[in-house]
N, CA, C and O of each residue as an XYZ file, in Angstrom:
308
protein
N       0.851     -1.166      0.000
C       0.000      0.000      0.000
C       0.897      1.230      0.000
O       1.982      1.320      0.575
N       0.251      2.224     -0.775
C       0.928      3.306     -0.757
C       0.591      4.301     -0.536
O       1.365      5.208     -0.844
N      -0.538      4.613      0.015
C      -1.438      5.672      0.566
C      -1.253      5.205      2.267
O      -1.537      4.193      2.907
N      -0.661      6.442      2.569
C      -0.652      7.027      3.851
C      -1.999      6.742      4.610
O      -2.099      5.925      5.524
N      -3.184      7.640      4.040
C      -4.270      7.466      5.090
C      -5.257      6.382      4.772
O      -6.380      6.446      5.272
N      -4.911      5.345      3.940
C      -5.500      3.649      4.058
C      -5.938      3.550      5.244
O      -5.225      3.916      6.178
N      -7.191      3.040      5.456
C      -7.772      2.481      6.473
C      -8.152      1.240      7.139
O      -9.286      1.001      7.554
N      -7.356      0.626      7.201
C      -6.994     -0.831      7.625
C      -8.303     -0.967      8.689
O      -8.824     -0.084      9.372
N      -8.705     -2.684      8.553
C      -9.284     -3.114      9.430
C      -8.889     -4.439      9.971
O      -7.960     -5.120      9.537
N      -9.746     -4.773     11.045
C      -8.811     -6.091     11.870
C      -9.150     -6.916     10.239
O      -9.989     -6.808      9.344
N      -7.729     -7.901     10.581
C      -7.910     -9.360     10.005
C      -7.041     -8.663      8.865
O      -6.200     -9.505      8.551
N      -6.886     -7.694      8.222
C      -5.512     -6.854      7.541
C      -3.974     -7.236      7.943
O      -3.469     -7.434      9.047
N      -3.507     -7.258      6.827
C      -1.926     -7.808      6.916
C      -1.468     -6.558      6.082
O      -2.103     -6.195      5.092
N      -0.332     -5.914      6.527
C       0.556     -5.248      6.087
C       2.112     -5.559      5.882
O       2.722     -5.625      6.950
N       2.750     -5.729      4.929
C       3.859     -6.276      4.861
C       4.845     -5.442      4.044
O       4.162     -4.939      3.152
N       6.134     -5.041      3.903
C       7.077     -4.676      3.310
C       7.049     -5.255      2.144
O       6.826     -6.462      2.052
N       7.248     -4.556      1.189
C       7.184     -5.232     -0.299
C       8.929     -5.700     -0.610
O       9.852     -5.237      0.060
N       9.073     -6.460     -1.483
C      10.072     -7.380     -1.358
C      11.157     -5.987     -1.338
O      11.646     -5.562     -0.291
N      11.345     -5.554     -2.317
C      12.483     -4.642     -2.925
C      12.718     -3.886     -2.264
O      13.560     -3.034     -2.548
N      12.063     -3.903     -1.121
C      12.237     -2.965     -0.093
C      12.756     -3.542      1.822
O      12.995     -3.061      2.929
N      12.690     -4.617      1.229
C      13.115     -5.373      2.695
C      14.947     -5.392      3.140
O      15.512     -6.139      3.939
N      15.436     -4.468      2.430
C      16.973     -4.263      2.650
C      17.567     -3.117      2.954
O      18.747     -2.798      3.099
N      15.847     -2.148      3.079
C      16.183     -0.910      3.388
C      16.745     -0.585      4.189
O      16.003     -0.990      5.084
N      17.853      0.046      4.881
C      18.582      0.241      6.048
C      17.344      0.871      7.238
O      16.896      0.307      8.236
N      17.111      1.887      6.820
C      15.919      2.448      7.528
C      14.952      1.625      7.732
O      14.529      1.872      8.861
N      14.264      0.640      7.189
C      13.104     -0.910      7.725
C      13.993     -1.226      8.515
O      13.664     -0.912      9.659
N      15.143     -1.785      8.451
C      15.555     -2.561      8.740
C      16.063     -1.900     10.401
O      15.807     -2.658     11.337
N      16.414     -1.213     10.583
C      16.793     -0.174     12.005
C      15.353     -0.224     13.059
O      15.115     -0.551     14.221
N      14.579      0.319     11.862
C      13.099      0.311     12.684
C      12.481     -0.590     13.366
O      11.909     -0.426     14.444
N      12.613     -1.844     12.573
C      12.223     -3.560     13.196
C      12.826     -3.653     14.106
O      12.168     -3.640     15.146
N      14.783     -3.832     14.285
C      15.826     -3.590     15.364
C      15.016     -2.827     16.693
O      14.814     -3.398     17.764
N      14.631     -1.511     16.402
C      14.754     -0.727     17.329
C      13.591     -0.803     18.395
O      13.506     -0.220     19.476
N      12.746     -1.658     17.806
C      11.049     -1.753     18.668
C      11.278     -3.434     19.451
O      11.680     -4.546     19.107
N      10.875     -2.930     20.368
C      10.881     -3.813     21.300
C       9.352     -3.964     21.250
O       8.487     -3.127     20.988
N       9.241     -5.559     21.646
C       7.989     -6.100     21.642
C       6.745     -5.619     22.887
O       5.603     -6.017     23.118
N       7.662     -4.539     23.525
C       6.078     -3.760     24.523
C       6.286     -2.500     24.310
O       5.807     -1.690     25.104
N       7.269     -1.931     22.863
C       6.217     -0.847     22.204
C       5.424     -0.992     21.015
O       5.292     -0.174     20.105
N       4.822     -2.337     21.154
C       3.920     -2.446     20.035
C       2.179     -2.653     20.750
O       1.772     -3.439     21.605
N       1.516     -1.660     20.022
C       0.200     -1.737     20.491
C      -0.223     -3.625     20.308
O       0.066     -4.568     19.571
N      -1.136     -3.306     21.613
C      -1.892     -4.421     21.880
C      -2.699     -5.160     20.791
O      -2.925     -6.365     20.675
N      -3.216     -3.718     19.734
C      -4.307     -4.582     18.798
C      -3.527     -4.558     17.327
O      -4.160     -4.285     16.307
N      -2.178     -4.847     17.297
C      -1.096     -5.337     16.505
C      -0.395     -6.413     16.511
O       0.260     -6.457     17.552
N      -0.193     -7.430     15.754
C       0.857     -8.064     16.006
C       1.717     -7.371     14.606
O       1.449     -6.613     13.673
N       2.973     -8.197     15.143
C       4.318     -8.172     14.308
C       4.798     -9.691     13.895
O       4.472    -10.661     14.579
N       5.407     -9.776     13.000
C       6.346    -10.823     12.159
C       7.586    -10.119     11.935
O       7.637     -9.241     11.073
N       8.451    -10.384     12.538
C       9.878     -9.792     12.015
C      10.475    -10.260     10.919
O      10.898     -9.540     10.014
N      10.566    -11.993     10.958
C      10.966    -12.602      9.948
C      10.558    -12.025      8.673
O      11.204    -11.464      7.788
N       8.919    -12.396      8.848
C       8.836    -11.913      7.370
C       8.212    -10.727      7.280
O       7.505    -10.486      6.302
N       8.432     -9.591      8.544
C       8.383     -8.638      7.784
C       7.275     -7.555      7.786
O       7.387     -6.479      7.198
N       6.343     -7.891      8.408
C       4.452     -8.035      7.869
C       3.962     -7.690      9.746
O       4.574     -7.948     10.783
N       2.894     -7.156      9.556
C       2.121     -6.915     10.809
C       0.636     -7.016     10.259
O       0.312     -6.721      9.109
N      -0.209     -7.470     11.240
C      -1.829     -7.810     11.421
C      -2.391     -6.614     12.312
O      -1.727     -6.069     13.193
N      -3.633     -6.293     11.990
C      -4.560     -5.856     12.783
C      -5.476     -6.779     13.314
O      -6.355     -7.307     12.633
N      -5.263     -7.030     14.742
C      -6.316     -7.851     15.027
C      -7.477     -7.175     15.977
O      -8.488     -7.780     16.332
N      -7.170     -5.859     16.316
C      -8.729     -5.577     16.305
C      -8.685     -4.107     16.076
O      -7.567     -3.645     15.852
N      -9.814     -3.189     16.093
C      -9.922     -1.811     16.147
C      -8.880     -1.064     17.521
O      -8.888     -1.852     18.466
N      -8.349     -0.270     17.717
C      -7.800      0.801     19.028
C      -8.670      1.313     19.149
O      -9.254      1.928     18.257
N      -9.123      1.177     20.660
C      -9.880      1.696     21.627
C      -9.004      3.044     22.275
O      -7.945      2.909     22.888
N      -9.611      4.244     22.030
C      -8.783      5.228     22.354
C      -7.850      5.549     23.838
O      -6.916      6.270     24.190
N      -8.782      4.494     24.435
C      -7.194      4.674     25.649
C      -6.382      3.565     25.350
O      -5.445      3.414     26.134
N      -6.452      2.949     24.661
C      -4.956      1.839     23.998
C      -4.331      3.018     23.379
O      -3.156      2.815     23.682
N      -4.342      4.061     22.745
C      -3.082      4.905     22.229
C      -2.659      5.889     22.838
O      -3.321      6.863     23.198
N      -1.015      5.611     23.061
C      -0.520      6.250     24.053
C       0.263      7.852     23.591
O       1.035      8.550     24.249
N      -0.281      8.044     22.261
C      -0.169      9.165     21.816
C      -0.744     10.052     21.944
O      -1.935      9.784     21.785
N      -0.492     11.613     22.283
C      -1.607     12.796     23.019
C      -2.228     13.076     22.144
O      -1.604     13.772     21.344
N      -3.476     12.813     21.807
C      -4.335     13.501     20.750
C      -5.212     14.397     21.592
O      -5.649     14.254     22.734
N      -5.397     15.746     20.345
C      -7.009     16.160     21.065
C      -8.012     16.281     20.138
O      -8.179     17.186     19.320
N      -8.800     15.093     20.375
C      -9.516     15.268     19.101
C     -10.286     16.472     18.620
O     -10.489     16.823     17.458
N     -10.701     17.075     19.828
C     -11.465     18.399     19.431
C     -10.623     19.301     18.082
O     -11.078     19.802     17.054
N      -9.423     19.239     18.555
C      -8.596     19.886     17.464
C      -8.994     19.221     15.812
O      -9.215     19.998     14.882
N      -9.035     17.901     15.652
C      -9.016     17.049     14.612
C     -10.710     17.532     13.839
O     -11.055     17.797     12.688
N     -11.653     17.437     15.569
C     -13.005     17.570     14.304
C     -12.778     19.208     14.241
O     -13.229     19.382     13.109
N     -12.372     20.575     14.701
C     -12.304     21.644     14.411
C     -12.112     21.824     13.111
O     -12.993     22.189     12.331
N     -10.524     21.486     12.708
C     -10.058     21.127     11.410
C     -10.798     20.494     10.246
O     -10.973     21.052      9.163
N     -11.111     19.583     10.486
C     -12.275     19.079      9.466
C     -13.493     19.414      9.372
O     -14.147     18.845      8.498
N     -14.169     20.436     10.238
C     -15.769     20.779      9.865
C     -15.497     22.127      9.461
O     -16.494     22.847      9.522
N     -14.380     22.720      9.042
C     -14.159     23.957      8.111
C     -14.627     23.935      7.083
O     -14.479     24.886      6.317
């Protein structure tokens, strides 16, 4: 996939496309994540590469500061 704002749902597989699995930068990124900074409703495959959605994020599963008020402000312009 090559669109950024794709909207994945559970039971979705995302995977590195081949020609791209030697990228130094993939390849650092996989290295650098440890298996409890990966959200709960994710898994990972390192081997090959690829991550699942196995269910929707429930907004206190993301530990990123959002405010959504900001998000619908922005969009009902």
């Amino acid at each position: 996939m090559n669109i950024p704002s794709y909207k994945t749902r559970p039971g979705d597989v995302v995977a590195v496309r081949e020609k791209s699995r030697k990228s130094p930068f993939i390849i650092a990124s996989l290295e650098s994540k440890s298996d409890d900074q990966i959200p709960e409703w994710l898994t990972v495959d390192r081997e090959a590469m690829s991550g699942s959605v196995t269910q929707a994020p429930m907004r206190d599963s993301i530990q990123t500061p959002i405010n959504e008020q900001l998000i619908v402000e922005l969009y009902s312009k």
